[in-house]
Phi, psi and omega in degrees: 000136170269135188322148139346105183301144173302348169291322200296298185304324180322284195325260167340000141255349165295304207293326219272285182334302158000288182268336184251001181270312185277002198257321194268004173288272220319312165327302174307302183300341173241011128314329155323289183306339165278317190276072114296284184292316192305314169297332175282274173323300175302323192300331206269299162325277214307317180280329167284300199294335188285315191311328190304294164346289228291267259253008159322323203280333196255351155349261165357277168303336163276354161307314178283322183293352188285313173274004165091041154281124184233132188253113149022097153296148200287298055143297194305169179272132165335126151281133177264123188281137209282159175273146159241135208301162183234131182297151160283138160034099176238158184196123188315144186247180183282164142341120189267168176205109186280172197199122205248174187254338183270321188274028185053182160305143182241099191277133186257170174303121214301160166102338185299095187256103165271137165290127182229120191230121163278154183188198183224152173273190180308334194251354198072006189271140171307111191223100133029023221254132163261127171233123191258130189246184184315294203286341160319278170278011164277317175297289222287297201312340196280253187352317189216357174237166176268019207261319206260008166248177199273342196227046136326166188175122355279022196231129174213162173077009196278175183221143181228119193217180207200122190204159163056015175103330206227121153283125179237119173270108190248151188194199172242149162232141213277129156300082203283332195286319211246319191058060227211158144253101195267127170330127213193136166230104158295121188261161177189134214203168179254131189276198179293339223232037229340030175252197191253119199251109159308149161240341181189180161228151148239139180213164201028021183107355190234151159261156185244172118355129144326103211248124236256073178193185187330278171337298215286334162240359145248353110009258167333316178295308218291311192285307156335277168007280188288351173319288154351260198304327169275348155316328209234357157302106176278178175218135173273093165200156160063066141081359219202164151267107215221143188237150182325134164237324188173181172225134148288160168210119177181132205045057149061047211186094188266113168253123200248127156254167205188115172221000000 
């Protein structure tokens, strides 16, 4: 049989040349295209990790402004401490026993040693005075809240001291957004109305607003809650019945007056 000619074969090894011309441009082109995205993708990483570097330090704080924490100006005025009025014919009164119309009687824990003093104010009128120091009210948070303990909720773990005009509840407070618990101080100062006012938070070192979110009402609830209960608190003590008139704060020292 006779060979083939060499024109009859040409076409067909041209087509072949072609096809193996055109396969491997396409190669190139999407071996481009991946190390394209990839230099893209590293570049973007890269560009996360450095933002991280910047904003780690402040991370924090935007979390908290994220959750509706507003912070103080340092600006604002200093607190200051109330003078507490001083008694006539002051005299140690007895052991006390408080008595609320919704809660019943509170009887404290053996060991509770309250400063207890009767005397007359400016008007002659009989007047009551309880003085509560640090460890004083660290026994009553033991005593009657879950706040001063390790498995407390939203407050746990708390310390309670009292300095500058301001009682400060230092603790962890459960974060509901971030979900986390976070180190935390509570300020707390007597407002005009001489009763106990939240005055700020603090958490990392900055104060804050009462901040209008989870925390932040139950917070709130918390501070009705004992509003409540000191509204309508009398004291049993010296022969007598004596009903909340206000609290003092002052030389690292909450004093409850009763007349």
């Amino acid at each position: 049989m006779p060979s083939a000619s060499p024109l009859l074969s040409f076409p067909s090894v041209y087509r072949a040349g072609t096809s193996l011309q055109i396969q491997k441009r396409s190669n190139k082109r999407y071996g481009s295209r991946t190390c394209g995205i990839v230099l893209i993708a590293a570049g973007l990483v890269s560009l996360v990790l450095v933002a991280i570097v910047l904003l780690s330090p402040a991370l924090p704080t935007i979390l908290l402004r994220v959750t509706g924490f507003e912070p103080i100006r340092q600006t604002d005025a200093p607190v200051t401490e109330q003078a507490i009025a001083t008694l006539a014919n002051a005299a140690k009164g007895s052991p006390v026993t408080f008595i609320t119309r919704d809660f019943g009687r509170f009887d404290l824990l053996p060991g509770t040693d309250l400063e207890v003093t009767v005397g007359d104010d400016a008007l002659g009128a009989r007047v009551l005075q309880i003085v509560f120091r640090d460890t004083d009210m660290l026994k009553l948070c033991l005593q009657f809240t879950g706040f001063c303990e390790d498995h407390g909720s939203p407050i746990r773990r708390a310390k309670i001291s009292a300095a500058d005009g301001l009682i400060t509840i230092s603790g962890e407070a459960f974060l509901d957004l971030i979900n986390v618990w976070q180190a935390i101080e509570i300020h707390v100062a007597v407002d005009k109305g001489d009763v106990l006012e939240i005055d700020s938070v603090s958490l990392g070192g900055l104060r804050y607003e009462l901040p209008a979110n989870a925390l932040g009402n139950r917070i709130r609830h918390i501070e009705a809650s004992i509003a409540q209960i000191v509204k309508q608190l009398q004291v049993e003590s010296s022969g007598g019945v004596f009903s909340f008139a206000g609290f003092d704060l002052s030389d690292n020292r909450l004093v409850a007056s009763f007349r």
